[in-house]
ZADO-1210 file (C-alpha; in nm, 4 decimals, padded with zeros to 6 digits):
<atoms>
<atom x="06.6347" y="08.9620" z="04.7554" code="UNK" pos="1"/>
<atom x="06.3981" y="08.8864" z="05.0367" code="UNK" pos="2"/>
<atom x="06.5544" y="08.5758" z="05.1360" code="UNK" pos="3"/>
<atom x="06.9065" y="08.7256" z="05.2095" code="UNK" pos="4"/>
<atom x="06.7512" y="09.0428" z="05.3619" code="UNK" pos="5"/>
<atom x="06.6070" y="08.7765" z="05.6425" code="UNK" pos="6"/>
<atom x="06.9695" y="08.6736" z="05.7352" code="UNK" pos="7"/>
<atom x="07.0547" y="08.9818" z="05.8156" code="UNK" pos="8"/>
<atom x="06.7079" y="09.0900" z="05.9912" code="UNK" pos="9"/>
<atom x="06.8838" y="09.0550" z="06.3122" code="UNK" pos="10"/>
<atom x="07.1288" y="09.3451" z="06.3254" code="UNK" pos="11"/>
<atom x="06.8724" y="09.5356" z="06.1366" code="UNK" pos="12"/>
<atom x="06.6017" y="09.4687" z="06.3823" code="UNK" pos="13"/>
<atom x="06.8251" y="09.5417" z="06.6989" code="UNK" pos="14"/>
<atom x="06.8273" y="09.8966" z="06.6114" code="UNK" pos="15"/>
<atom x="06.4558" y="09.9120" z="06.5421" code="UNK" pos="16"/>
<atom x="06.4535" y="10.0338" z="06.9012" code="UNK" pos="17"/>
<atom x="06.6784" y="10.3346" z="06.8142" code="UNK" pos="18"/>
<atom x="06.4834" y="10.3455" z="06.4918" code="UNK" pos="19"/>
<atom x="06.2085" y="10.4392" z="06.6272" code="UNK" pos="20"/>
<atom x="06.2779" y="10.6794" z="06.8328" code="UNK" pos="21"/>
<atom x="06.3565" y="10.8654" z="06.5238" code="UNK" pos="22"/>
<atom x="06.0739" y="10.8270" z="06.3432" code="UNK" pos="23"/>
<atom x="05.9065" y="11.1135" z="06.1481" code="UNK" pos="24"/>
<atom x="05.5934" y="11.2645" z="06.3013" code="UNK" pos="25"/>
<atom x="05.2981" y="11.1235" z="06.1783" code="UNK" pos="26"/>
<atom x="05.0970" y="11.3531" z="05.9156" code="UNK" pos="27"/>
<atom x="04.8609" y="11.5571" z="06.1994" code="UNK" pos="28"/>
<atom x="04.4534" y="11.5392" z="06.0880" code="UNK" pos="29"/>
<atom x="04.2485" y="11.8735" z="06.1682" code="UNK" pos="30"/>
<atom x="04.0230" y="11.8948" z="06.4201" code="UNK" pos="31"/>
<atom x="03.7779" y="11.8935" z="06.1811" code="UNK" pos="32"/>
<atom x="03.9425" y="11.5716" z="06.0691" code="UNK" pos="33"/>
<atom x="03.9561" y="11.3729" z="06.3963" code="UNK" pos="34"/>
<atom x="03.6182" y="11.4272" z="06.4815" code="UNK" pos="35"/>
<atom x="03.5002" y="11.3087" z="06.1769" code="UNK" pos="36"/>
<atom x="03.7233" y="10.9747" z="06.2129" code="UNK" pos="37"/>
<atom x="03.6382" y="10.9152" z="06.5846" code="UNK" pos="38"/>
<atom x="03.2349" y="10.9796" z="06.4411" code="UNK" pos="39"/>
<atom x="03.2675" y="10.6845" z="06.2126" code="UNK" pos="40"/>
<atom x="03.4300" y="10.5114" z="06.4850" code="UNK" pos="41"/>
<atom x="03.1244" y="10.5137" z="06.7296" code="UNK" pos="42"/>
<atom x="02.8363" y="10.5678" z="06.5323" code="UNK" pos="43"/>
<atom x="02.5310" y="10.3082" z="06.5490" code="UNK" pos="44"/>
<atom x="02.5343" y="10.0559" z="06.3094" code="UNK" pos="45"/>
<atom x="02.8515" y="09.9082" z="06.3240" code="UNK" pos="46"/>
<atom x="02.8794" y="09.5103" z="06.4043" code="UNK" pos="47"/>
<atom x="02.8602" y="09.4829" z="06.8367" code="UNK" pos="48"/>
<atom x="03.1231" y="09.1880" z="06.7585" code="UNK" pos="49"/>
<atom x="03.3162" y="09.4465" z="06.5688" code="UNK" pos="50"/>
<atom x="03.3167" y="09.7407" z="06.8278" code="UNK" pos="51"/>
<atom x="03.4253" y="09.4818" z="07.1194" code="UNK" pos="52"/>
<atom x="03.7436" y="09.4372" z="06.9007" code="UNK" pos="53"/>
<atom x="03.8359" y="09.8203" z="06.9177" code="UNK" pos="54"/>
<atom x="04.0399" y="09.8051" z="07.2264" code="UNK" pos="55"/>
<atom x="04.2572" y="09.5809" z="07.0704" code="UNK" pos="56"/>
<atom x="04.2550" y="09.7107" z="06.7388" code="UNK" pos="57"/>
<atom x="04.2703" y="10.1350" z="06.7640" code="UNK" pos="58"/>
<atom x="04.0736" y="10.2297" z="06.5177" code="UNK" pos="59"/>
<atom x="04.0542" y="10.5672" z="06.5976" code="UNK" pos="60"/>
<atom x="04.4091" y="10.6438" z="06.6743" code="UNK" pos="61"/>
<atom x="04.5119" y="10.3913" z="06.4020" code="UNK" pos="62"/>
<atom x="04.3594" y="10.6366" z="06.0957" code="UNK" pos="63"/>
<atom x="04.4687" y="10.9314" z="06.2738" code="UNK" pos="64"/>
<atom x="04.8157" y="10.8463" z="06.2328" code="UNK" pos="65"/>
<atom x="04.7553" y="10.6794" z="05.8813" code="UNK" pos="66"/>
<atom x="04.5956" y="11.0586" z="05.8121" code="UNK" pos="67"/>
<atom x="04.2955" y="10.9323" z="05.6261" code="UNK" pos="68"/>
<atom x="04.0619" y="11.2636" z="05.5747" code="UNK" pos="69"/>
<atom x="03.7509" y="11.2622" z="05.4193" code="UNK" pos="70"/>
<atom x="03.7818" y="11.3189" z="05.0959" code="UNK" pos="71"/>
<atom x="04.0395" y="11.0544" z="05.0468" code="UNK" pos="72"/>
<atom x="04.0356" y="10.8100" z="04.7990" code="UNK" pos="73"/>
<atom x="04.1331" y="10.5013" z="05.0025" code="UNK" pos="74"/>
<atom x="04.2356" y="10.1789" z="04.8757" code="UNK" pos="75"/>
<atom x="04.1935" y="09.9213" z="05.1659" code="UNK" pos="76"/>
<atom x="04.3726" y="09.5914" z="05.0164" code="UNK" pos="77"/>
<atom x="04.1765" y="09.2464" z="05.1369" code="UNK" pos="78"/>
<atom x="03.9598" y="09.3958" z="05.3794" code="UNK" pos="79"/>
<atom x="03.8128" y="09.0182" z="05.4605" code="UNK" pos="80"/>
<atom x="03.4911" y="09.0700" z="05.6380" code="UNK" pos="81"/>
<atom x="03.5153" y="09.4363" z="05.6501" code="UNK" pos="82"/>
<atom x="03.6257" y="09.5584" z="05.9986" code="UNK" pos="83"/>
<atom x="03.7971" y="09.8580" z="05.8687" code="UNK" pos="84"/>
<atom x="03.5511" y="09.9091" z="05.5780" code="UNK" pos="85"/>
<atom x="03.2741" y="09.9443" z="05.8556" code="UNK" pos="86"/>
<atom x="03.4164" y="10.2043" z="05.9832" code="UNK" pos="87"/>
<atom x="03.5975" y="10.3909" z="05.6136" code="UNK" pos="88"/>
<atom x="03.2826" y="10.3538" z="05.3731" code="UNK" pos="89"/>
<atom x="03.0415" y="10.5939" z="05.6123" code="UNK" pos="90"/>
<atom x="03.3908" y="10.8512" z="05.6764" code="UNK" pos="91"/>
<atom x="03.4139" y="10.8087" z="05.3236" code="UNK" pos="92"/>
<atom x="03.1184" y="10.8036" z="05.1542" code="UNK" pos="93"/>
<atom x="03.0143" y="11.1651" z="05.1419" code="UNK" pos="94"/>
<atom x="03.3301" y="11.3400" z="04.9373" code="UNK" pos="95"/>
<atom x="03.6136" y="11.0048" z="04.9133" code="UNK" pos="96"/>
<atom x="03.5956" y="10.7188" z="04.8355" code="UNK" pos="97"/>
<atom x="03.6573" y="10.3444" z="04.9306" code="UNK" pos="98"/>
<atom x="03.7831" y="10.0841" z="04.7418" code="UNK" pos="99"/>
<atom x="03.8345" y="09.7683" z="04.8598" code="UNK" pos="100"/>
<atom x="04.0599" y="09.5519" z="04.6877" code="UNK" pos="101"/>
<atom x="03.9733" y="09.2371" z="04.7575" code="UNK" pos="102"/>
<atom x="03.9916" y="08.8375" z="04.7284" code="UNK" pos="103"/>
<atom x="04.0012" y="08.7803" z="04.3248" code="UNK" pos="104"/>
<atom x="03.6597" y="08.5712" z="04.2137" code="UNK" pos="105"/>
<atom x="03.8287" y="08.3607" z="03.9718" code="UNK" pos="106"/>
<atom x="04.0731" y="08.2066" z="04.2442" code="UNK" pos="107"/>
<atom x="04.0777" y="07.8709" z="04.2962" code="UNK" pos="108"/>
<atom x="04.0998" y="07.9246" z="04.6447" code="UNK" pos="109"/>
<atom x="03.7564" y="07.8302" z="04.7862" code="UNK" pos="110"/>
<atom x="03.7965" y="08.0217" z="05.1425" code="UNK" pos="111"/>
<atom x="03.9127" y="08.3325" z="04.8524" code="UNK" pos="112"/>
<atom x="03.5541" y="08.3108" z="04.7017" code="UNK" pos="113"/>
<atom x="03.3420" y="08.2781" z="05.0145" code="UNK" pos="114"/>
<atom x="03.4949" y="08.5866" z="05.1811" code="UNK" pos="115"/>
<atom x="03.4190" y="08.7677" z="04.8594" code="UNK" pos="116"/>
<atom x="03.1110" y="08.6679" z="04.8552" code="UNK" pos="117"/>
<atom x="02.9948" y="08.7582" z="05.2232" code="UNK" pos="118"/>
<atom x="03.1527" y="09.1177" z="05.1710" code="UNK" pos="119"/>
<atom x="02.9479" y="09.1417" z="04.8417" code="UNK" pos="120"/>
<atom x="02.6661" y="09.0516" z="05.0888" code="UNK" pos="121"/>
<atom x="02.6988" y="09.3009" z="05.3457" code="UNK" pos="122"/>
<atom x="02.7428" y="09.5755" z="05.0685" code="UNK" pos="123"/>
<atom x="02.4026" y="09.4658" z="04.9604" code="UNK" pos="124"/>
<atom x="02.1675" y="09.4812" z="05.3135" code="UNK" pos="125"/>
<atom x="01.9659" y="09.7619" z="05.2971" code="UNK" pos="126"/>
<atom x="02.0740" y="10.0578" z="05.4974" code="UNK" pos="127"/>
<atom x="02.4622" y="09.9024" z="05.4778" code="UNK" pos="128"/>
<atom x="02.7679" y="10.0211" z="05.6572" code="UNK" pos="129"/>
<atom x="02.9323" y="09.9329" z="05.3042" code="UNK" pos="130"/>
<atom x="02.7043" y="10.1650" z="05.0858" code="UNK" pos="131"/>
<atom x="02.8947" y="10.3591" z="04.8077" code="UNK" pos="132"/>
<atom x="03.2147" y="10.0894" z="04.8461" code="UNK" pos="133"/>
<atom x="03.3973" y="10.0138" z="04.4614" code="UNK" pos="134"/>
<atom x="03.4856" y="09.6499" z="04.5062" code="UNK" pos="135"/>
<atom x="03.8540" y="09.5999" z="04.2638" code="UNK" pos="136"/>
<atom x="04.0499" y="09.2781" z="04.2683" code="UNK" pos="137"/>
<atom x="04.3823" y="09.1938" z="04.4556" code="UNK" pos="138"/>
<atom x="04.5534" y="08.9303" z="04.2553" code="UNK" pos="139"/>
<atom x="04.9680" y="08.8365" z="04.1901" code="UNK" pos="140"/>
<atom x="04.8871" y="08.8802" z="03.8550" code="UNK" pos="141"/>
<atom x="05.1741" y="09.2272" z="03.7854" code="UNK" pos="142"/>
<atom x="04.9234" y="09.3292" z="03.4890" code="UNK" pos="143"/>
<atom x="04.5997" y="09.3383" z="03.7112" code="UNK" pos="144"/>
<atom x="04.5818" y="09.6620" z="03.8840" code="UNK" pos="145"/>
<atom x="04.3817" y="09.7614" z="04.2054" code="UNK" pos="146"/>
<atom x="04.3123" y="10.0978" z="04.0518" code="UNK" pos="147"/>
<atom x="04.3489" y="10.3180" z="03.8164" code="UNK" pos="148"/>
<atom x="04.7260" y="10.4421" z="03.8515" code="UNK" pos="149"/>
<atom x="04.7979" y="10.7551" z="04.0772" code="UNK" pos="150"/>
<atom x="04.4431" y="10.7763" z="04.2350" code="UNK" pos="151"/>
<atom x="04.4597" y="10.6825" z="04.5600" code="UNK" pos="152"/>
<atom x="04.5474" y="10.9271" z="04.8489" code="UNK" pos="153"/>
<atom x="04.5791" y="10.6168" z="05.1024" code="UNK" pos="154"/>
<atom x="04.6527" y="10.2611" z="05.0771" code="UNK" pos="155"/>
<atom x="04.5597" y="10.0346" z="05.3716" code="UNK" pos="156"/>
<atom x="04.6133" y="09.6849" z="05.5240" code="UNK" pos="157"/>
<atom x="04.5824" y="09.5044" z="05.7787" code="UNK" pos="158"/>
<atom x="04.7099" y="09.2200" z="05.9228" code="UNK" pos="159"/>
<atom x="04.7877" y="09.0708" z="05.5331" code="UNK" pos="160"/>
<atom x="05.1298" y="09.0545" z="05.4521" code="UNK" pos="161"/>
<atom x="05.1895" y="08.7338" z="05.6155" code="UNK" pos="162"/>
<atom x="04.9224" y="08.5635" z="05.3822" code="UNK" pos="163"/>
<atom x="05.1258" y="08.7123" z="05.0525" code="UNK" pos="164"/>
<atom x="05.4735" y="08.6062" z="05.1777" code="UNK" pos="165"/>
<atom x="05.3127" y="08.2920" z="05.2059" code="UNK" pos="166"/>
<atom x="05.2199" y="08.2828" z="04.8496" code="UNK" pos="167"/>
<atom x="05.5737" y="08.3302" z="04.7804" code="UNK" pos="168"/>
<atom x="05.8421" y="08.6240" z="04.7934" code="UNK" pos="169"/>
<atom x="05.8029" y="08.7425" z="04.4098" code="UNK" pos="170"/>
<atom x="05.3836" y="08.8010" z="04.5176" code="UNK" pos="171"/>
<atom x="05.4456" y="08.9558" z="04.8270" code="UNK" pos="172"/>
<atom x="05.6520" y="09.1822" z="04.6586" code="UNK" pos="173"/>
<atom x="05.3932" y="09.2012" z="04.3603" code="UNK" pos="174"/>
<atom x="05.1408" y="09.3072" z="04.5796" code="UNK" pos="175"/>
<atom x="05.3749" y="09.6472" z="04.7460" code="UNK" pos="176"/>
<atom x="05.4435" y="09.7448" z="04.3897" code="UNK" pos="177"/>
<atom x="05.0332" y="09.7229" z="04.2872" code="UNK" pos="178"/>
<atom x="05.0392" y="09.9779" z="04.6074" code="UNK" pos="179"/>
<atom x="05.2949" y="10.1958" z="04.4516" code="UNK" pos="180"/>
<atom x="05.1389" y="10.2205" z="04.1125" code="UNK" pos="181"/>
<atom x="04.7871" y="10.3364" z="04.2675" code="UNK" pos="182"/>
<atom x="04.9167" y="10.5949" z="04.4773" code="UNK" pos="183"/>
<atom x="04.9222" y="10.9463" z="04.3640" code="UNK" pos="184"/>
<atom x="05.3007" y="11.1033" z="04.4171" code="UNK" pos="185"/>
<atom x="05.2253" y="11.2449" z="04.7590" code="UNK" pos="186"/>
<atom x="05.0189" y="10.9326" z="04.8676" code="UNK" pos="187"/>
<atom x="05.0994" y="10.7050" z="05.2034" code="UNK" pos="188"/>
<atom x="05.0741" y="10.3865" z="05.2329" code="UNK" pos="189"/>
<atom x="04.9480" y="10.2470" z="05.6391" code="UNK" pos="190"/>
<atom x="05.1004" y="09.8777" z="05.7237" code="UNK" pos="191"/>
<atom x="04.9575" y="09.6828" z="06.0651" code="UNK" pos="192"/>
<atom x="05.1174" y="09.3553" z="06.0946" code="UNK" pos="193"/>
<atom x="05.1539" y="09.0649" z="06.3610" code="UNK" pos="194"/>
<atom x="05.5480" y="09.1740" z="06.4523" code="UNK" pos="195"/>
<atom x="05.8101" y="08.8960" z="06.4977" code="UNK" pos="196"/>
<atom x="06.0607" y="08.8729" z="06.7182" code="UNK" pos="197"/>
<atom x="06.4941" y="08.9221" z="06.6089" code="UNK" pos="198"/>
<atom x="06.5962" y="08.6180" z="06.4862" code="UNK" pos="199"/>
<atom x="06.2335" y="08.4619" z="06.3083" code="UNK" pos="200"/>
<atom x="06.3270" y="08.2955" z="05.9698" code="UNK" pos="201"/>
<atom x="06.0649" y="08.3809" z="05.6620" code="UNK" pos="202"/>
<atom x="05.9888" y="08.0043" z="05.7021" code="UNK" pos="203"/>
<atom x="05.8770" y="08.0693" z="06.0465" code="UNK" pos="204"/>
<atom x="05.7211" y="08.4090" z="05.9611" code="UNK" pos="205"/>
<atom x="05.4621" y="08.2517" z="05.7208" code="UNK" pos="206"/>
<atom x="05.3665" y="07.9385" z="06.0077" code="UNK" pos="207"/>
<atom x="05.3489" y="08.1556" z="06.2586" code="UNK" pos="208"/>
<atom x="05.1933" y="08.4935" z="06.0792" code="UNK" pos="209"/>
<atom x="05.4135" y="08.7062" z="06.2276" code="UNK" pos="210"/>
<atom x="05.6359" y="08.9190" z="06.0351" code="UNK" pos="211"/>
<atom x="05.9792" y="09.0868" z="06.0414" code="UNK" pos="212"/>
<atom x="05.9090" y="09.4724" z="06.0492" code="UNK" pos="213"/>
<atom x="06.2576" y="09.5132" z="05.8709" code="UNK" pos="214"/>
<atom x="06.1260" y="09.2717" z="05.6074" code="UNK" pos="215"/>
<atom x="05.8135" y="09.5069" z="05.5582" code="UNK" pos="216"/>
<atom x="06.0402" y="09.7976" z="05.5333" code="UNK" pos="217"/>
<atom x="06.2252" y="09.6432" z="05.2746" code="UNK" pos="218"/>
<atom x="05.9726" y="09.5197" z="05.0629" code="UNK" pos="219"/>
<atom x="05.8190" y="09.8347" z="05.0558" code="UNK" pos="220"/>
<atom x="06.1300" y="10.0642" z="04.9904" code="UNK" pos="221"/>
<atom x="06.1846" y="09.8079" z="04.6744" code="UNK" pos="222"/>
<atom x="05.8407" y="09.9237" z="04.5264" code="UNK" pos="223"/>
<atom x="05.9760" y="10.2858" z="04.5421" code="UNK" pos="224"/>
<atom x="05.8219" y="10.3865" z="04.9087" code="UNK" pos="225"/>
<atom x="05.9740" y="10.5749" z="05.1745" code="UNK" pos="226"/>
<atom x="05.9263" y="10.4744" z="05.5557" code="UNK" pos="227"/>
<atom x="05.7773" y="10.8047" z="05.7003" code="UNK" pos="228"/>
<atom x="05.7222" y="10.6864" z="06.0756" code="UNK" pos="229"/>
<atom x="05.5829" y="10.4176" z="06.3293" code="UNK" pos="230"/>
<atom x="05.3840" y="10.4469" z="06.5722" code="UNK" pos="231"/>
<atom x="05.3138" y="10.1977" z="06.9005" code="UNK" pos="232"/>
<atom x="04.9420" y="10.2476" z="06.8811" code="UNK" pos="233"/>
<atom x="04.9041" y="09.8663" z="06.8455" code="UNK" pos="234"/>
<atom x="05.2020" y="09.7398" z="07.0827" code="UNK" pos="235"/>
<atom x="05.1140" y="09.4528" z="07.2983" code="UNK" pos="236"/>
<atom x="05.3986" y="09.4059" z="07.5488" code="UNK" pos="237"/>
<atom x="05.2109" y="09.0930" z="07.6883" code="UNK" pos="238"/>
<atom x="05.2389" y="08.8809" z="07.3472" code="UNK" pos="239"/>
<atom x="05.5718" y="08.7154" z="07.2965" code="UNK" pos="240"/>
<atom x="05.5147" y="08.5426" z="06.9882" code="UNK" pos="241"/>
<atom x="05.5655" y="08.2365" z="07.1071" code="UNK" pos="242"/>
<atom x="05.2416" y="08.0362" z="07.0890" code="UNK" pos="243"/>
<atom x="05.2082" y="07.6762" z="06.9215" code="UNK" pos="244"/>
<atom x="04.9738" y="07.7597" z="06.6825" code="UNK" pos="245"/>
<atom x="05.0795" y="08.1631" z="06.5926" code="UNK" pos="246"/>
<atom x="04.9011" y="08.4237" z="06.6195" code="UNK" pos="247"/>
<atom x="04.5693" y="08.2278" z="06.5347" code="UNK" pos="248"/>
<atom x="04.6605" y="08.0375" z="06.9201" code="UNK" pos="249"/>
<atom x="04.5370" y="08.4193" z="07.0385" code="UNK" pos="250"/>
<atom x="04.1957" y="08.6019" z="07.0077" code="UNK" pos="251"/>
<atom x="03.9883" y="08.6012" z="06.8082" code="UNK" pos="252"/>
<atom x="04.0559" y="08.2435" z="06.6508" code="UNK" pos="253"/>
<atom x="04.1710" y="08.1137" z="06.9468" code="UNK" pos="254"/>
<atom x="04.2687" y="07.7943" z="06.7359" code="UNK" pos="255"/>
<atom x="04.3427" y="07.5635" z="07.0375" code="UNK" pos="256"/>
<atom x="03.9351" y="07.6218" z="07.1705" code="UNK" pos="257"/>
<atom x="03.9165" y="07.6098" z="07.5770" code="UNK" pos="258"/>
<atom x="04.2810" y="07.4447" z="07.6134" code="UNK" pos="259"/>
<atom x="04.4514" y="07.7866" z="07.7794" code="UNK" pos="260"/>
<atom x="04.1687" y="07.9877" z="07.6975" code="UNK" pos="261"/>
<atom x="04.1811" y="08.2444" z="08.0010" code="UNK" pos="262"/>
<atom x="04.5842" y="08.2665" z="07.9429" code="UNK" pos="263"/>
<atom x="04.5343" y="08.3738" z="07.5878" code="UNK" pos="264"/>
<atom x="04.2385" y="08.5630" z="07.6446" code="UNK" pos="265"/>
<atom x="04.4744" y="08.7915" z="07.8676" code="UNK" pos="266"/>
<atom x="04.6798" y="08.8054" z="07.6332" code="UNK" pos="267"/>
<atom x="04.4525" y="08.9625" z="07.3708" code="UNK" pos="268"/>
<atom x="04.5240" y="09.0238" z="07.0448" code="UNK" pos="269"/>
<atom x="04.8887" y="09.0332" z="06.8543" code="UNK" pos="270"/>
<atom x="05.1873" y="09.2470" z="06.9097" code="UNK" pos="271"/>
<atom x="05.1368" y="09.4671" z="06.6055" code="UNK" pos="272"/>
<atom x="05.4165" y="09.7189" z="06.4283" code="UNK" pos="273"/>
<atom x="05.2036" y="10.0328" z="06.2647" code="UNK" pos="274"/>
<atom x="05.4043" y="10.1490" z="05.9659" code="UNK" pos="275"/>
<atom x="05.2988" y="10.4538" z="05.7529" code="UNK" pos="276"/>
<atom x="05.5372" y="10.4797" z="05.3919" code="UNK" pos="277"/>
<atom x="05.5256" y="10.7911" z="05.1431" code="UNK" pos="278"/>
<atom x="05.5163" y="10.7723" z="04.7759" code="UNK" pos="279"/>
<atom x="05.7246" y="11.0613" z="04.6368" code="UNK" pos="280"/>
</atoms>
């Protein structure tokens, strides 16, 4: 199914434009709400490597738009080091809840098992941004789930569906339905991904890591979700895609080392779609 939907991404993706002009409104927090996400945002404690990121990244206006309250029960699906998680355990912790799906210990992918294993550390340091986190497992196996079904108020990710298309189409699309089946009906799932330009062939999608938004879309609508709106929170207008080693040529891997460095470095990060989907 994916495969054909990529042939026709470019008619599809010409009208994103249009598309998005027509987007719903994004679920509005209270008040109440947004102070408590921009408090988690710049409280103490959080990695000074981290916070230099947030320019690029939008945290703040990011979980606005996803609508992530407190009291949530949040799913964040391979949360790697634990940017995000720095900043949802501590909104979290007092009346939600965080889980973080994450890298499965019994893969036989080594880099899998070390990233596990430094999150598992950082939930352990005394006085941890990660207290109260419930670690689960995101796997391809359909039978595995990331939690118990129709818990979750949110489901999160970021910057990840680029690694499960490259595992294959049937996982990618393994991993949107785990999403669907944790949700409770009501729940939203919030998509940031490296955005490709018209015309990028899945081939070229998982060597470069950037993705169709179109292909997103249509992955998630076959798990059962509804697209509910976009935002342009993480636009970069200054990234066109085209870099000979992806989106790892810009910061922070900067894969290439000094060769270009001040180019890419005004670059920044990504060009970045922001997708939030309903489960009804």
């Amino acid at each position: 199914m994916l495969r054909k939907l990529v042939g026709s991404l470019a008619l599809s993706l010409s009208l994103s434009a249009v598309a998005q002009q027509d987007a719903a409104m994004p679920p509005q927090l209270s008040l109440e709400h947004q102070e408590a996400v921009r408090q988690a945002v710049s409280a103490g404690g959080r990695s000074i490597t981290n916070v230099m990121r947030d320019a690029h990244r939008n945290p703040e206006q990011t979980l606005a738009f996803f609508g992530v309250e407190p009291g949530h029960t949040v799913i964040e699906a391979w949360p790697g080091e634990g940017w995000y998680s720095e900043i949802l355990a501590p909104l979290l912790r007092e009346e939600g809840k965080l889980i973080a799906a994450h890298f499965d210990p019994q893969s036989d992918n080594e880099y899998f098992r070390d990233s596990l294993e430094d999150y598992q550390r950082l939930m352990q340091r005394p006085r941890s941004k990660l207290e109260g986190v419930e670690l689960s497992v995101l796997n391809y196996d359909p039978q595995q789930p990331i939690a118990e079904p129709e818990s979750a108020d949110r489901v999160l990710t970021f910057r990840n569906v680029h690694n499960w298309l490259a595992a294959g189409e049937e996982q990618a699309q393994i991993v949107f339905n785990k999403f669907y089946a944790a949700l409770k009906p009501g729940g939203k799932l919030g998509v940031v991904e490296h955005r490709a330009r018209v015309g990028t062939s899945l081939e070229q999608m998982v060597e470069t890591g950037y993705v169709a938004e179109e292909l997103i879309i249509a992955m998630a609508e076959e798990a059962g979700f509804e697209l509910l709106s976009r935002s342009p929170v993480n636009q970069n207008p200054q990234d066109n895609t085209d870099h000979p080693e992806g989106v790892w040529t810009l910061p922070p891997t900067l894969r290439l080392g000094d060769e270009n460095r001040a180019q890419y470095l005004s670059i920044g990060e990504s060009d970045r779609m922001t997708l939030l989907f309903i489960k009804h």
